[in-house]
MDTraj code that builds the backbone (N, CA, C; nanometers):
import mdtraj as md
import numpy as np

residues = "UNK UNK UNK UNK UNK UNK UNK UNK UNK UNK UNK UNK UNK UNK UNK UNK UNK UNK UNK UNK UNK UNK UNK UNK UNK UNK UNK UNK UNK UNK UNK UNK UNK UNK UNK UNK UNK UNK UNK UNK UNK UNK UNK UNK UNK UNK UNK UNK UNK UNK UNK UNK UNK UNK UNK UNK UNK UNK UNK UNK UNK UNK UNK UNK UNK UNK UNK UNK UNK UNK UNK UNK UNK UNK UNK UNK UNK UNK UNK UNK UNK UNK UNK UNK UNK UNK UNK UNK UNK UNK UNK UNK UNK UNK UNK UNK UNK UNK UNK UNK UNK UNK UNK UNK UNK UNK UNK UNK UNK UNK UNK UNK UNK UNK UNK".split()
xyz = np.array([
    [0.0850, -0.1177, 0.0000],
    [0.0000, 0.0000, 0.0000],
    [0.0892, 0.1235, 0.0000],
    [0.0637, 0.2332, -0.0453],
    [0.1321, 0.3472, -0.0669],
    [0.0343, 0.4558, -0.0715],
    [0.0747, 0.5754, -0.0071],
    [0.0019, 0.7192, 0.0530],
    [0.0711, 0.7759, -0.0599],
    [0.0192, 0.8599, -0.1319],
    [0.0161, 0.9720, -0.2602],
    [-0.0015, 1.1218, -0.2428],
    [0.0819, 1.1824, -0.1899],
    [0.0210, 1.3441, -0.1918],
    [0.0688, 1.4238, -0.2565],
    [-0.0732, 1.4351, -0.2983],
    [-0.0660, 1.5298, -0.4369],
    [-0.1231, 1.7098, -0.4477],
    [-0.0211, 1.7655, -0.4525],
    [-0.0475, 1.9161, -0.4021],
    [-0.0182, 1.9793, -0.6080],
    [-0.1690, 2.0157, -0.6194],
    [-0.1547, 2.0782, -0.7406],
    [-0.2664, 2.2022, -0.7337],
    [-0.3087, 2.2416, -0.8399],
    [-0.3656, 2.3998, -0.8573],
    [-0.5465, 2.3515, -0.8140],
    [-0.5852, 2.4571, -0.7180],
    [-0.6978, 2.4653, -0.6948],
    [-0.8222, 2.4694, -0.8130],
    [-0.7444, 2.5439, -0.9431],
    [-0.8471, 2.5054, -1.0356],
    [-0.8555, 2.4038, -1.0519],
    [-0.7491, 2.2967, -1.0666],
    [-0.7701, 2.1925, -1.1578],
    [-0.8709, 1.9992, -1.0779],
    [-0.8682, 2.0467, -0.9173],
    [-0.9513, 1.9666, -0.8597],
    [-1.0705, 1.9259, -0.9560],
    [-1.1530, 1.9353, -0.9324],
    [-1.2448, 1.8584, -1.0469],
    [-1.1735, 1.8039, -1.1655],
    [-1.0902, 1.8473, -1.2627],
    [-1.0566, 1.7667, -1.3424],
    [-0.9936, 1.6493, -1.2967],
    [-0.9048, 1.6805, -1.2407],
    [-0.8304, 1.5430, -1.1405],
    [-0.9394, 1.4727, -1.0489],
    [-1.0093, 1.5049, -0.9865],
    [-1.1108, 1.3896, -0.9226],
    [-1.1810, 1.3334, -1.0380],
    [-1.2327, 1.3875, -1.1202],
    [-1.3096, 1.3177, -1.2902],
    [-1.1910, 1.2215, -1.3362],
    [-1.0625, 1.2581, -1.3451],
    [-0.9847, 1.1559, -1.3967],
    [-0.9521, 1.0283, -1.3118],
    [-0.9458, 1.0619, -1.1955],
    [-0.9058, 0.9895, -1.0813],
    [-1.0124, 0.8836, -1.1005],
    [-1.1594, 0.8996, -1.0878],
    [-1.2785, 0.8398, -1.0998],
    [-1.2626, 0.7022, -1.2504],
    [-1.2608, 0.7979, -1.3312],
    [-1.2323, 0.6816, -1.4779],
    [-1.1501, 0.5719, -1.4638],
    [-1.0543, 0.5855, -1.3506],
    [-0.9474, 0.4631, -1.3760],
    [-0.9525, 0.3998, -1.2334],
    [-1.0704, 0.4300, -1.1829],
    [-1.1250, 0.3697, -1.0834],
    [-1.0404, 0.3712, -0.9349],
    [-1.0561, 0.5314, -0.9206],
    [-0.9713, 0.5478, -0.7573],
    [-1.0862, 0.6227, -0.7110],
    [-1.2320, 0.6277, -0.6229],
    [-1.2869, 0.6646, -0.5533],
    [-1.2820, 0.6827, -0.4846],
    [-1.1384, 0.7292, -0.3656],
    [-1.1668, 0.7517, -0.2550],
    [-1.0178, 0.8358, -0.2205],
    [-0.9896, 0.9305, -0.1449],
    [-0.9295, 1.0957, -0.1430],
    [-0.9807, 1.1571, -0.0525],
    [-0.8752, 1.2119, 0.0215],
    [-0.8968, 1.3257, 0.0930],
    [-0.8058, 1.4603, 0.0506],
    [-0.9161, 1.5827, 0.0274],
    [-0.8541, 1.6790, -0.0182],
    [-0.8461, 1.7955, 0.1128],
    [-0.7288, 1.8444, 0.0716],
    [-0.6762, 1.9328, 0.1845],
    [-0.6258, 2.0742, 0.1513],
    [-0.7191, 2.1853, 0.2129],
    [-0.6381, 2.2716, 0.1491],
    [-0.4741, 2.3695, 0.1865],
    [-0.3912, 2.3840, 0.0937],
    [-0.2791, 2.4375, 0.1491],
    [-0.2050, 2.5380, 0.1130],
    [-0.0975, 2.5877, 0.1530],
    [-0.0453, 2.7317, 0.0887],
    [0.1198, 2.6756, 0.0812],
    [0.1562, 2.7139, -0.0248],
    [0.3079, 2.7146, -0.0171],
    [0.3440, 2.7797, -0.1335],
    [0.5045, 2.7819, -0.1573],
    [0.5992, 2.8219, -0.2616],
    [0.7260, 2.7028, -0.2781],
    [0.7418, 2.7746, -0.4149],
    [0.8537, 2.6878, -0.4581],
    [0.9428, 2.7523, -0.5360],
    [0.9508, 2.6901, -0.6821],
    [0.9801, 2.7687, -0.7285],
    [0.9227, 2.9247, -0.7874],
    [0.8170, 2.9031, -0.7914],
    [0.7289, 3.0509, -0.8286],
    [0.7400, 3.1780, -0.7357],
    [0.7785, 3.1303, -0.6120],
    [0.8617, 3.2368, -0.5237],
    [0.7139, 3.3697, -0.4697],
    [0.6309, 3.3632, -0.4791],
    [0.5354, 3.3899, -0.4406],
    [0.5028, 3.4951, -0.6101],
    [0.3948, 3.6504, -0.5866],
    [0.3860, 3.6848, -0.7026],
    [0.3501, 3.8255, -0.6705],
    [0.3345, 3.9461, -0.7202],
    [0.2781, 4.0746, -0.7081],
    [0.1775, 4.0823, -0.7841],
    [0.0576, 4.1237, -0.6860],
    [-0.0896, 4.1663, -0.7055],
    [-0.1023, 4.3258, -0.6291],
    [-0.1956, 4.3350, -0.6848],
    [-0.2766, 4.4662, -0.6938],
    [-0.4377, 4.4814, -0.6394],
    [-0.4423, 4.5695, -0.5113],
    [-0.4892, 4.5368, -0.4556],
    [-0.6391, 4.6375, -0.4401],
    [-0.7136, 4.7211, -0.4611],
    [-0.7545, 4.9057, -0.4480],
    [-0.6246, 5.0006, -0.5176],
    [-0.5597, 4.9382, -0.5779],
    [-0.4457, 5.0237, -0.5991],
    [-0.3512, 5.0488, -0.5646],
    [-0.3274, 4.9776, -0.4355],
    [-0.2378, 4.9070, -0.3486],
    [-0.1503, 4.7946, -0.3758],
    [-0.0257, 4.7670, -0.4178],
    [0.0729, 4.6589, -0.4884],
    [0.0895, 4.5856, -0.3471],
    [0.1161, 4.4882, -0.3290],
    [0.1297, 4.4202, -0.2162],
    [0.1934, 4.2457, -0.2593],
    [0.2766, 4.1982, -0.2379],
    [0.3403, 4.0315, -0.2337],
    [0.2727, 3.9474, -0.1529],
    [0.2298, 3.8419, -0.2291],
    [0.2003, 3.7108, -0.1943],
    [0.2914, 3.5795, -0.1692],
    [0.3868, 3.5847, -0.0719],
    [0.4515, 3.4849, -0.0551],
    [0.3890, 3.3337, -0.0757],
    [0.2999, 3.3069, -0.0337],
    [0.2484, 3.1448, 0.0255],
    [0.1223, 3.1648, -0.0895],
    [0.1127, 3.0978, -0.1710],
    [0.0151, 3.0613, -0.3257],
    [-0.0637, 2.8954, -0.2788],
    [-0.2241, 2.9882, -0.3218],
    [-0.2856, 2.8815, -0.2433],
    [-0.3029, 2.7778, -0.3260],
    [-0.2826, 2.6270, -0.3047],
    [-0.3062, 2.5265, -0.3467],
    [-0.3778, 2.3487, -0.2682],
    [-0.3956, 2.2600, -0.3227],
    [-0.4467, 2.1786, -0.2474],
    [-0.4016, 2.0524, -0.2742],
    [-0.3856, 1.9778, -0.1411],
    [-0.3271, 1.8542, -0.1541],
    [-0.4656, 1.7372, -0.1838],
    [-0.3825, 1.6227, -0.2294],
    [-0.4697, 1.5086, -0.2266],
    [-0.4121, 1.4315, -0.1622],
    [-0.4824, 1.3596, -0.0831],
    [-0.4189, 1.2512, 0.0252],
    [-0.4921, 1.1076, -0.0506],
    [-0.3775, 0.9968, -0.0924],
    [-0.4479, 0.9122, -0.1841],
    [-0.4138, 0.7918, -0.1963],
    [-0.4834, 0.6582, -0.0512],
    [-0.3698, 0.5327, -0.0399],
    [-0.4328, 0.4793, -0.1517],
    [-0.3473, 0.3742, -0.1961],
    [-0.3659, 0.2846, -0.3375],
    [-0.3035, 0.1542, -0.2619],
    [-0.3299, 0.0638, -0.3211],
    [-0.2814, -0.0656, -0.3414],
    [-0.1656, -0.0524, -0.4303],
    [-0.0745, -0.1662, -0.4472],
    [0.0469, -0.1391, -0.5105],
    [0.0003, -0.1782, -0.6713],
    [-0.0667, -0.2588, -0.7213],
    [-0.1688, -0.2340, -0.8356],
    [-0.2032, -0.1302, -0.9093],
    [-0.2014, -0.0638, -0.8473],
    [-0.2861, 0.1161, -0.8767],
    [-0.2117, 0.2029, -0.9090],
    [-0.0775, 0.2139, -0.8273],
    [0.0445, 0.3148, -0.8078],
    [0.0634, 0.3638, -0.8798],
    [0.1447, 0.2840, -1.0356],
    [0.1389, 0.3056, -1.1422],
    [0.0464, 0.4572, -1.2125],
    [-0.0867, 0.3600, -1.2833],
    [-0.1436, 0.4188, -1.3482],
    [-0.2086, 0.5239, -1.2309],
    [-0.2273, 0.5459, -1.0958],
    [-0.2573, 0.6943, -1.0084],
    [-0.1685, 0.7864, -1.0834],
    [-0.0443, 0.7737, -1.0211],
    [0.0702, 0.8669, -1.0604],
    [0.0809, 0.9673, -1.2406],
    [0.0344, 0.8086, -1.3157],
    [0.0166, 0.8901, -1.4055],
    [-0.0753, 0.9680, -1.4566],
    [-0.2010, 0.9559, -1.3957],
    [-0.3174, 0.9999, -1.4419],
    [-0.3084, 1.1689, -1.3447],
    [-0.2718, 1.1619, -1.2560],
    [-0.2180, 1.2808, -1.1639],
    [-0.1681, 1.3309, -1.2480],
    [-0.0419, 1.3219, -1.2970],
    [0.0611, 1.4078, -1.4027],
    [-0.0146, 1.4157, -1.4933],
    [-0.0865, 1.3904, -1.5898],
    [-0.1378, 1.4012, -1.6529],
    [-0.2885, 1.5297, -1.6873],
    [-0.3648, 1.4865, -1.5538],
    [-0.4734, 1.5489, -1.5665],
    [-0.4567, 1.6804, -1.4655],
    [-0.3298, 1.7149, -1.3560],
    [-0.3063, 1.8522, -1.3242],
    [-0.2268, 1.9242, -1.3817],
    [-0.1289, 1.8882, -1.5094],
    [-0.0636, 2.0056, -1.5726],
    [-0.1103, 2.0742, -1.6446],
    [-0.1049, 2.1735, -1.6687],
    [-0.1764, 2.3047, -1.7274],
    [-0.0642, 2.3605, -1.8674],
    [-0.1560, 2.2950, -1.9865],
    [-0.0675, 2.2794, -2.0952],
    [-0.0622, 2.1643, -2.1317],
    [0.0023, 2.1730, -2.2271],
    [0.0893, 2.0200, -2.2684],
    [0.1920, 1.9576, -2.2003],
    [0.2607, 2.1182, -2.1741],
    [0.4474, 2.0496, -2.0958],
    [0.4005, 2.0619, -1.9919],
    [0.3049, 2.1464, -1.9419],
    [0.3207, 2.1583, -1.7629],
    [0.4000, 2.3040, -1.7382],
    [0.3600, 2.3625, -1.6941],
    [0.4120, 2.4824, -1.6478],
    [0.5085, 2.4661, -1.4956],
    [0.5491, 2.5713, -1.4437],
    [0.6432, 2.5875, -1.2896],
    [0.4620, 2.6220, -1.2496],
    [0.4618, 2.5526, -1.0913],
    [0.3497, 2.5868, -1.0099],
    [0.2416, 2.4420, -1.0363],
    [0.2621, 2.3785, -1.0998],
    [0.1309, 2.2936, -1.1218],
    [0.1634, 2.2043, -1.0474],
    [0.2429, 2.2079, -0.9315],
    [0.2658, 2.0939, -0.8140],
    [0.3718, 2.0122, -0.7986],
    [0.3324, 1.9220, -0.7177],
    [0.4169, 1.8112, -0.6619],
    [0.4034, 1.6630, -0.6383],
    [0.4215, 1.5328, -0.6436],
    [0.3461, 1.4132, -0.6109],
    [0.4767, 1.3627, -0.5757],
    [0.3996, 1.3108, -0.3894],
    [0.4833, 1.2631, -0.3108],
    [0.4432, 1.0808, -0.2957],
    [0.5286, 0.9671, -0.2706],
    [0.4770, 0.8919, -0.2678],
    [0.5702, 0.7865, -0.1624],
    [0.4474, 0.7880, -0.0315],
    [0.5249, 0.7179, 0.0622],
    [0.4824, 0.5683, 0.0858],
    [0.5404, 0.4779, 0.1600],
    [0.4759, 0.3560, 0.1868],
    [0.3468, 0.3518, 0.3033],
    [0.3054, 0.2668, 0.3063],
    [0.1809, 0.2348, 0.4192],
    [0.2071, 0.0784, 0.4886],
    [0.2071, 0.0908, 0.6084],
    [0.2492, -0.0137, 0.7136],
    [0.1529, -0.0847, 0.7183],
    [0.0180, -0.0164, 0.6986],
    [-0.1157, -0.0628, 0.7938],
    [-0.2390, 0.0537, 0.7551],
    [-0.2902, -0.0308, 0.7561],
    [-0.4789, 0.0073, 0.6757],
    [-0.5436, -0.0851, 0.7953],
    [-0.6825, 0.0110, 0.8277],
    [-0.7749, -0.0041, 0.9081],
    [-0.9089, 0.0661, 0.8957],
    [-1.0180, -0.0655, 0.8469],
    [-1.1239, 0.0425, 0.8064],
    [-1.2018, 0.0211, 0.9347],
    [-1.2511, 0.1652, 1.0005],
    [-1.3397, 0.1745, 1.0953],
    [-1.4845, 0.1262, 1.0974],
    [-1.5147, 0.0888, 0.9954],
    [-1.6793, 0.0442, 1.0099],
    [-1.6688, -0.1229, 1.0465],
    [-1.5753, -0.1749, 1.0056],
    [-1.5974, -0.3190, 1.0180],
    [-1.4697, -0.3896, 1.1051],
    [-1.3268, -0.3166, 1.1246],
    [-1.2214, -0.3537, 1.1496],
    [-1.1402, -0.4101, 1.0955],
    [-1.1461, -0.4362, 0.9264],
    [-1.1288, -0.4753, 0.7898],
    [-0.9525, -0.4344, 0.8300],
    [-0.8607, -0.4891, 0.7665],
    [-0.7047, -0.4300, 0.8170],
    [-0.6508, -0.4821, 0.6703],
    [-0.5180, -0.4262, 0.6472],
    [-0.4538, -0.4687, 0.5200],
    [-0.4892, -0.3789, 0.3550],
    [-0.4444, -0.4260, 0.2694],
    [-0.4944, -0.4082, 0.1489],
    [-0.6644, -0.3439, 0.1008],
    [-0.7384, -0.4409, 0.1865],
    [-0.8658, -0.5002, 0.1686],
    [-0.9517, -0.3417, 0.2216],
    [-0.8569, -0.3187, 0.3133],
    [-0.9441, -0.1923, 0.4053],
    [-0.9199, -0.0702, 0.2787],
    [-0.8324, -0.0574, 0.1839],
    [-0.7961, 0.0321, 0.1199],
    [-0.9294, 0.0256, 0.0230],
])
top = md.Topology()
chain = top.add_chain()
for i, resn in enumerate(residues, 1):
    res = top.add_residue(resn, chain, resSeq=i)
    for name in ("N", "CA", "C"):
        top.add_atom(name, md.element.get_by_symbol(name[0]), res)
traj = md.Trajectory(xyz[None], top)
């Protein structure tokens, strides 16, 4: 089992949950978050007022898979949050850690199975 977090552009949620859905991953927790990277924050305009935005808001996906899945998740992620063809700087990040242990609360289901 493997945890997926996926921090890409607040627009593009719905497209990525619609894609996510087609290749049959129903289940996500979305989180919302602020950071920088390379985009280094940006200058906006405010009443007429110029002012810096360090921390650019974006949102994670929290997303265990079976090791089955990993694969084609990852790619359908890259795929359905870049903005463009190539992908621009800012359209995120996908982190991908292991999972020890799954436990579903309604039944006490443990392993794979609970995922």
């Amino acid at each position: 089992m493997r945890l997926i977090l996926a921090t890409i552009q607040p627009a593009k949620l719905e497209s990525v949950r619609q894609a996510l859905q087609q290749i049959g991953v129903s289940r996500l927790s979305v989180c919302d978050a602020t950071g920088f990277a390379r985009q280094r924050g940006q200058q906006e305009t405010f009443r007429g007022a110029e002012y810096e935005t360090n921390l650019l808001r974006k949102v994670q996906l929290e997303i265990v898979v079976n090791e089955d899945f990993l694969e084609r998740t990852i790619d359908c992620l890259q795929q359905a949050s870049r903005t463009g063809n190539e992908g621009t700087i800012g359209d995120g990040k996908i982190f991908v850690l292991p999972v020890t242990e799954a436990v579903q609360l309604s039944d006490g289901q443990r392993g794979p199975g609970a995922v």
